[in-house]
Each structure stands twice: as C-alpha cells, then as structure tokens.
C-alpha positions in Angstrom: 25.1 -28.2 47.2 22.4 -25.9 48.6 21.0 -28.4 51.0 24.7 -29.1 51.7 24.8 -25.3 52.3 21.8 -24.8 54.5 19.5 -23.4 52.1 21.5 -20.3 51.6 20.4 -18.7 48.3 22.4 -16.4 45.6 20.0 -13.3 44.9 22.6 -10.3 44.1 26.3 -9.9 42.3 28.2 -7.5 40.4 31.8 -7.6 39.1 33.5 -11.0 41.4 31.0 -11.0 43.5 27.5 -13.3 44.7 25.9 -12.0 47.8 23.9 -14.6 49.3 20.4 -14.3 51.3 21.6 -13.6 54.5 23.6 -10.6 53.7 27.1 -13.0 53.3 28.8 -12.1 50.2 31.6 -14.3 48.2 34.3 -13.9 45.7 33.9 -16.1 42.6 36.7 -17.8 41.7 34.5 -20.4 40.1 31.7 -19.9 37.8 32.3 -23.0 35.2 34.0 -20.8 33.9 30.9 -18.2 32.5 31.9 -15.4 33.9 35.5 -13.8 31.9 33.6 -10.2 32.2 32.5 -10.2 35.8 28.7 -10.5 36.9 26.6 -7.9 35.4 28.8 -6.5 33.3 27.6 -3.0 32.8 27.7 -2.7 29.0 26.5 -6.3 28.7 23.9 -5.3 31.0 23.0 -1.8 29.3 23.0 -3.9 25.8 20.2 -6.2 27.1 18.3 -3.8 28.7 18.1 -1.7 25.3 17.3 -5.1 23.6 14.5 -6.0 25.8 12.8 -2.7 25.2 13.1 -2.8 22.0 13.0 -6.1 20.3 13.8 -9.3 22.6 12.9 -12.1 20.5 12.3 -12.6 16.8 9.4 -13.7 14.6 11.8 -16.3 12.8 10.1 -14.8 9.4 12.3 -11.6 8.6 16.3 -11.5 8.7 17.4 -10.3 12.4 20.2 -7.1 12.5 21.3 -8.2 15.8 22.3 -11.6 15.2 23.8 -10.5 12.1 25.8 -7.7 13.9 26.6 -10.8 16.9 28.0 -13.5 14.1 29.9 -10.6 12.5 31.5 -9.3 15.7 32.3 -13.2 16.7 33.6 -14.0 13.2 35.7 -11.4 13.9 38.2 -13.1 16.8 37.3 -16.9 15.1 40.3 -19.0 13.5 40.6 -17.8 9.5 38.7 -19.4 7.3 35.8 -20.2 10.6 33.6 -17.9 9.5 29.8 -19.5 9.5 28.9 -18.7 12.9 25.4 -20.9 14.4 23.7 -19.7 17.5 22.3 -21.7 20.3 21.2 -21.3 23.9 24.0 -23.6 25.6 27.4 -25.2 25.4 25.0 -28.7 25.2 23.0 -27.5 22.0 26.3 -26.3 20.0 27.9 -29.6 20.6 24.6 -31.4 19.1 24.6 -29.3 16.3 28.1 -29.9 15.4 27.0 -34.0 15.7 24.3 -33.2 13.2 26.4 -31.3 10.8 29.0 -34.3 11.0 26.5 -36.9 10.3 25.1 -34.5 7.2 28.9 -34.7 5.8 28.5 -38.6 6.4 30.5 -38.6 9.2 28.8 -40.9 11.3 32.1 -42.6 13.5 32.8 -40.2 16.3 36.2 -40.2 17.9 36.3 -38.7 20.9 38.9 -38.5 24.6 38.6 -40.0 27.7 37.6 -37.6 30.4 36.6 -34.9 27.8 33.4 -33.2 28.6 30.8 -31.6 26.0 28.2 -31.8 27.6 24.8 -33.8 28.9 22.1 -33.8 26.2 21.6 -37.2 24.3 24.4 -36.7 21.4 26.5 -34.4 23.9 26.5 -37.2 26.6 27.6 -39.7 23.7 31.0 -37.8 23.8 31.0 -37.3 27.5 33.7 -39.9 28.4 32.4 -40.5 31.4 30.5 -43.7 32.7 29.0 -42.6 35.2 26.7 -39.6 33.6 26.4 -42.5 30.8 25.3 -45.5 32.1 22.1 -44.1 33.3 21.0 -43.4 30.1 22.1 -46.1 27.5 22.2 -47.0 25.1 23.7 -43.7 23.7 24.9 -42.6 19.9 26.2 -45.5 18.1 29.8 -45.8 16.8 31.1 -43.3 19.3 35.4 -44.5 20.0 37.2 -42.8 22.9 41.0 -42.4 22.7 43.5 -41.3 25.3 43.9 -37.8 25.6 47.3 -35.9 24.1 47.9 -39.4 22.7 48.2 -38.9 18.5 48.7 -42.5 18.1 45.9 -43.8 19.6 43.8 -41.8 17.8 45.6 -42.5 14.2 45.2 -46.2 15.4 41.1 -45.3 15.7 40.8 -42.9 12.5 42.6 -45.4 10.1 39.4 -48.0 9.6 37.2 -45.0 9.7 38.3 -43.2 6.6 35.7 -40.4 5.4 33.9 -41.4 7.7 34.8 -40.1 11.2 34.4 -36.4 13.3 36.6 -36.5 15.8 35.8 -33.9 19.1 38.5 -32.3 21.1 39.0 -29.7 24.0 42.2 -27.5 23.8 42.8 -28.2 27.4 40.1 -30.9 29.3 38.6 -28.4 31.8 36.3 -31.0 33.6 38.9 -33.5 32.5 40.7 -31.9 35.5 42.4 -28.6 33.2 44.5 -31.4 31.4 47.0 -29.2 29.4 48.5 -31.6 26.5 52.0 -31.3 25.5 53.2 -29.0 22.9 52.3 -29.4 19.1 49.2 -31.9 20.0 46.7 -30.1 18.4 49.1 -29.3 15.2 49.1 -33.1 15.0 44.8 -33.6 15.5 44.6 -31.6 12.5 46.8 -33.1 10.3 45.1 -36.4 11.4 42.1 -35.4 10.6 43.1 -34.2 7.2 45.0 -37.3 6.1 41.9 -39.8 7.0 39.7 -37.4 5.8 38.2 -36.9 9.9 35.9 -33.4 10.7 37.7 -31.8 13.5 35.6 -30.4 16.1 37.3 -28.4 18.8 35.4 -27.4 21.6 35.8 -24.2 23.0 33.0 -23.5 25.6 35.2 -23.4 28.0 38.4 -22.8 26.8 37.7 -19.7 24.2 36.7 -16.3 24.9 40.0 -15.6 26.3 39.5 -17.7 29.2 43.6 -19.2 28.4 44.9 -16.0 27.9 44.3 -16.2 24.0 40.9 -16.0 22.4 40.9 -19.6 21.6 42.7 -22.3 22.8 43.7 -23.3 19.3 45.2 -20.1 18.7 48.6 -20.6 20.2 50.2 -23.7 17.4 47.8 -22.1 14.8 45.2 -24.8 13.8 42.0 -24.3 11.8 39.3 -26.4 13.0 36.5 -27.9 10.8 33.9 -26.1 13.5 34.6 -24.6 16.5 32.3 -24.4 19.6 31.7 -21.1 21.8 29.6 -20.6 25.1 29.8 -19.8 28.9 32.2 -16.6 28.1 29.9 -15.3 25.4 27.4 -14.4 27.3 28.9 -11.9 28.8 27.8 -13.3 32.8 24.3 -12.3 31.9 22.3 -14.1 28.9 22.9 -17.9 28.2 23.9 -18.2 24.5 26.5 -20.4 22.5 27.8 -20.7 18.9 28.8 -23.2 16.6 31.3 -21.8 14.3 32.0 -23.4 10.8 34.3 -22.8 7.5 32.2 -22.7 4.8 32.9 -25.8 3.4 31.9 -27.5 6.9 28.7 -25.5 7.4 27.9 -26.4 3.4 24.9 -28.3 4.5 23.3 -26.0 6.9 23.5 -23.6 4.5 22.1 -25.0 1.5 19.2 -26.1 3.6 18.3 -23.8 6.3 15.5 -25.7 7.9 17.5 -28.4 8.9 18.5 -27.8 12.4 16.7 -25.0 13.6 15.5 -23.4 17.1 12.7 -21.5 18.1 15.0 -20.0 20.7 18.3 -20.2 18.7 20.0 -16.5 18.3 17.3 -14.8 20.3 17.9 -10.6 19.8 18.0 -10.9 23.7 20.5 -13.3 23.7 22.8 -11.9 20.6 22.6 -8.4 22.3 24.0 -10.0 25.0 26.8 -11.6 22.8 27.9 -8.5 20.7 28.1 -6.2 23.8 30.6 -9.0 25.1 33.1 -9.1 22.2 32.8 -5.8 22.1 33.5 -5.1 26.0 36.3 -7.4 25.7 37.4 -5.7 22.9 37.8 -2.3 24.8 39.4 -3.4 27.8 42.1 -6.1 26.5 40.2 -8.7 28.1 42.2 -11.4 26.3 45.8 -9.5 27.5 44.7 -9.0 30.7 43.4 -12.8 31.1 47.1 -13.7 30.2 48.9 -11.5 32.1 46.2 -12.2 35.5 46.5 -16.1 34.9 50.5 -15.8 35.0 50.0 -14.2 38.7 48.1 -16.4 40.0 49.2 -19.2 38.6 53.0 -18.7 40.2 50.9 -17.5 43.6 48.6 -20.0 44.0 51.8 -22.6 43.5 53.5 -20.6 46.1 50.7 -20.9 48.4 50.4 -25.0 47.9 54.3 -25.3 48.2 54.3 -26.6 51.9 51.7 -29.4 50.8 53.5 -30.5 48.0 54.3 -34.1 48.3 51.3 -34.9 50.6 48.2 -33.0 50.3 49.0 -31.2 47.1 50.3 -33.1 44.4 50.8 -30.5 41.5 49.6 -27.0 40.1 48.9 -26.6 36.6 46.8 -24.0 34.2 46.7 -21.4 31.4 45.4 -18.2 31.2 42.5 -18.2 34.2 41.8 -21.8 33.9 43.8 -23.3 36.9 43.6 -26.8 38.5 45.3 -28.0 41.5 45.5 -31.7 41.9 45.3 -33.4 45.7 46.6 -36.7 46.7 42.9 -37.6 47.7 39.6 -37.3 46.5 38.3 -35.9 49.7 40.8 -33.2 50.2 38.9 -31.5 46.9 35.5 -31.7 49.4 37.1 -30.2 52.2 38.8 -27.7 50.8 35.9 -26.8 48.8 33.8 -26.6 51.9 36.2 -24.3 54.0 36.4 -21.7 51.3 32.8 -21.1 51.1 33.0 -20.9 54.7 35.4 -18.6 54.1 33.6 -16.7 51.7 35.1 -17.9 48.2 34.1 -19.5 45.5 35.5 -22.6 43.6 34.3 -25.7 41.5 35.4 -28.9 41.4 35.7 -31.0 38.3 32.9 -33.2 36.7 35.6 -35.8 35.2 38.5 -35.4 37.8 37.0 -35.9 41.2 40.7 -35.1 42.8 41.2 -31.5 41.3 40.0 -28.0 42.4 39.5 -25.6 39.5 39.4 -21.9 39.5 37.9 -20.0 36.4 38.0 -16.6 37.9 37.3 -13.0 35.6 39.4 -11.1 34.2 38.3 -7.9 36.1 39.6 -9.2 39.6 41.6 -6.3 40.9 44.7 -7.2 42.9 43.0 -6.2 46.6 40.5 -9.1 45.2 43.8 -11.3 44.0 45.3 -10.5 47.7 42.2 -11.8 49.6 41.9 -14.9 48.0 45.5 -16.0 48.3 45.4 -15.0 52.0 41.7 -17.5 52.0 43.1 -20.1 50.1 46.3 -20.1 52.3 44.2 -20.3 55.3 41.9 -22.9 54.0 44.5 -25.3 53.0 46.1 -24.8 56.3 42.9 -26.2 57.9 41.9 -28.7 55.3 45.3 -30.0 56.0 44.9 -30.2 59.9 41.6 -32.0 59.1 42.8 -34.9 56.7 45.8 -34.9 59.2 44.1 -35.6 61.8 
C-alpha cells in the first residue's frame, strides 16, 4: 500500500488523525480497529512515559506491581468468573496461548468458522479460515474442523465425535470475516454446546472487545461466560502493542500450577502493562464504552443514508455494531476504488482480510461531530466518484 501510495510515510498523529510526510494529514476511520482512544492518548501516553523512566521492562525474577495493577484493572470489565488474565505482545500470541492451554486440558480437536480470523502465527493461521494465507504454509495444526458461521447445527454435527476432546474458537462478530453480525441468541447456543460435549470455548475478542461494539465485550449483550477470552488492538491504548488471554480459573488450571509452561521474555512488559492500565482506566473516565454505543448508532444510520442512492447496484447492504461497521459492494473492485478515492481524499479505511467485497470502518470513540460531519461529506463524495468510475 505504500508503493501503491507513492512512498508517502505516516510520521505524526494525535486524537483521529495521521499526518503524513509531505504535510497531508488524514482522518482515521480505519486502524484494525486499535485505536478506540484516539492516537496518543494523553493519559496513555503520560502513563508510558512515567513507565519508561522508571521501570520499562522486568527482570522476570521478582513479582511486577504493574502487571498486577494491569490484570486487576482488566479483570475488572472481563465476563464473571474470567478472572486469570495472561499477557502477551499481540492479538497472534493470545490466540497461541489459548491453543496451548486447550491442548494442556487435552483438547486437541479444534473447531473453528469459516472466514473467522485469529490471526497469522503457526497455530493462529491453523484457525484462520482462509486458504489463501494457508496454503502457503502447510501443512498446518492437525485436527483443526471449520464450521459455518452462526450455524449451531453444523457445529453440534462437528462437536458430537469429539467429546472431551474439542476447543472450539469464535469471534462475536467476524470482523475480517467482513463484520458478520450472527443472529440473535448464537452465542447463548456456542456455550451451551460447548458444555454439553464437554468443548473449551474460546471467544475472541481482539477486535470485538474493549468497547469497540458499544459494550465492553462482544459476549456481553446474551450474557455468555467463555472458557478464555482473548483481548488486544483496543488495550493498548493506540500506543504500546499488548494483548491478554483471559481465563476462569478452572480453564487457566494448568498455567497456573505450572508457571513455566508458556512463558515470554517480553510477555506483560511494565512498558506495555502501563500502557494497558492507563487505558481501562481512561476508558473508565470518559464512558468510552457509552459513547462507542451511542457514536456507532450515528453513524451507522448516516453512513446507510449516505449509500442509499447505490443501494441495489453499487452498494449492496450496510451493517455494524457499536464502531465496527462494514458496507458490502456488489463487486470486489468497488472496495479498491473506493478505498483509493478516500485516501485521496484524505480518509482513512480498511478493507477486510476474509471478505474482499466489504469496506470496514473501526473509527475511535473520541471523533467529535465536526470530524463525524467531514467524513460523511468525503464518503458521500467518494462514492459519488467511485460510482462514475465502475459506471463508466
């Protein structure tokens, strides 16, 4: 995308905004969704800078106040009962160490959904539904099954020869998967399959949680208790990578009658939880999770409003919760183009790793509605010309 770009480079950004090398500057609507606080949030940032001059990374010897004081704060906000909190530098790492602590439980069959996405490392990739990061790489994990999406019977029809012995992986809404919102009660009806064939239900919340649907987690809303549950991207607070697997305590049994085995030289850094606890507590103070909610709603009904004149041709359906938002084109190329002209235009967007049709927009919570107005007015005008283009 750089090349693609001219060679333009991001070197500055504060709040929703990346100013580029040349002096341009763009609002960031995109992000992967990382960024719930803004850029350079300045408690986040003040928490870091206090860390770094005091204490940024640990000796791995003594106990560490800071990562006690992060797990604590996260614990805090987690489902009841998901308690055990695990940290790691990336979204990747916690979805490994959730495989381990399956296959430690002797769940070795891994159940997971087409077009979900949990990342690229070995194990990670093993669950990445997606051939084409896959194929490079085989072979893969072993015994991994993948089941349609918001499909309960498909997945009882996979967990009923794997008895005891299965984890089964699941996103609250598939954010690469092209912010695929299952219907109502799905995730009620994971967990109770997972508890009648005796399954470990991980629920992936790297992208999802933090408040990033208007809720702190995305299994918040029908009330389910996962086995573990997986932060990232929104914990660090825009400004140090860190992530979390979070665990009851009869789930995390393993890790913590044995310590040593899955460890990181890296793995809850002072830098790095500093980073973390200044977030939840940040979001804390300003109602980021409310304000998520109540900013998705807008721009959820505006942005539909915008695409209304392409619905039917160009634009074939708007759909999100909280500030994750997809909008699904007719054709593959429209997502390029469209892409392309708002960058031009001096916005921000991603597309989607596992849904090559839909634009997705993970913007932060601190957007002001001057911000709000100027990328509905860009969008407007960008869909105008990307539909003169594919017109034409």
């Amino acid at each position: 995308m750089g090349r693609v770009m001219g060679g333009m480079a991001e070197v500055r950004s504060e709040g929703a905004w990346i100013h580029a090398d040349d002096g341009r500057r763009f609002l960031d609507f995109g992000g992967y969704g990382v960024f719930i606080l803004g850029h350079r949030h300045p408690a986040v940032v003040e928490a870091v800078h206090r860390q770094i001059d005091t204490h940024p990374l640990a000796s791995r010897v003594f106990l560490e106040p800071v990562a006690a004081r992060a797990a604590q704060a996260l614990a805090a906000h987690t489902p009841p009962g998901v308690d055990y909190v695990h940290f790691v530098n990336s979204g990747a790492e916690a979805t490994e160490a959730a495989l381990k602590l399956a296959r430690a439980h002797g769940r070795t069959s891994v159940i997971t959904t087409r077009r979900g996405f949990h990342g690229k490392t070995l194990g990670a990739l093993s669950v990445t539904a997606n051939a084409t990061y896959q194929t490079p790489f085989q072979p893969l994990l072993p015994d991994v099954t993948q089941v349609d999406y918001d499909d309960p019977a498909d997945l009882e029809q996979a967990l009923a020869p794997r008895r005891d012995r299965a984890c089964v992986i699941v996103e609250p809404v598939q954010g690469e998967g092209g912010v695929r919102i299952p219907r109502p009660g799905y995730l009620r009806q994971v967990r109770a399959l997972c508890s009648t064939y005796g399954a470990l239900l991980v629920v992936d919340e790297i992208q999802t949680g933090m408040g990033r649907l208007g809720t702190w987690w995305g299994v918040d809303a029908e009330g389910v208790r996962p086995d573990v549950l997986l932060a990232g991207k929104g914990l660090s607070g825009g400004v140090v990578p860190i992530a979390a697997m979070a665990a009851t305590a009869e789930a995390y049994g393993p890790f913590s009658r044995d310590p040593y085995l899955h460890t990181s030289t890296f793995g809850a850094s002072p830098i790095a939880c500093a980073a973390a606890l200044a977030t939840v507590r940040a979001m804390e103070a300003e109602n980021t999770v409310a304000r998520a909610a109540a900013l998705g709603l807008r721009l959820r009904a505006a942005v539909r409003e915008v695409c209304a004149p392409y619905r039917g041709g160009l634009v074939r359906e708007v759909r999100g919760q909280g500030l994750l938002i997809g909008i699904e084109f007719a054709e593959e190329q429209a997502v390029g183009e469209l892409l392309l002209e708002l960058i031009a235009r001096g916005v921000l967007v991603n597309h989607s790793l596992n849904s090559t049709r839909v634009l997705r927009l993970t913007p932060p919570a601190v957007v002001d509605d001057e911000e709000l107005d100027l990328f509905l007015t860009t969008l407007a005008e960008a869909l105008h010309s990307t539909a003169g283009r594919m017109s034409g």
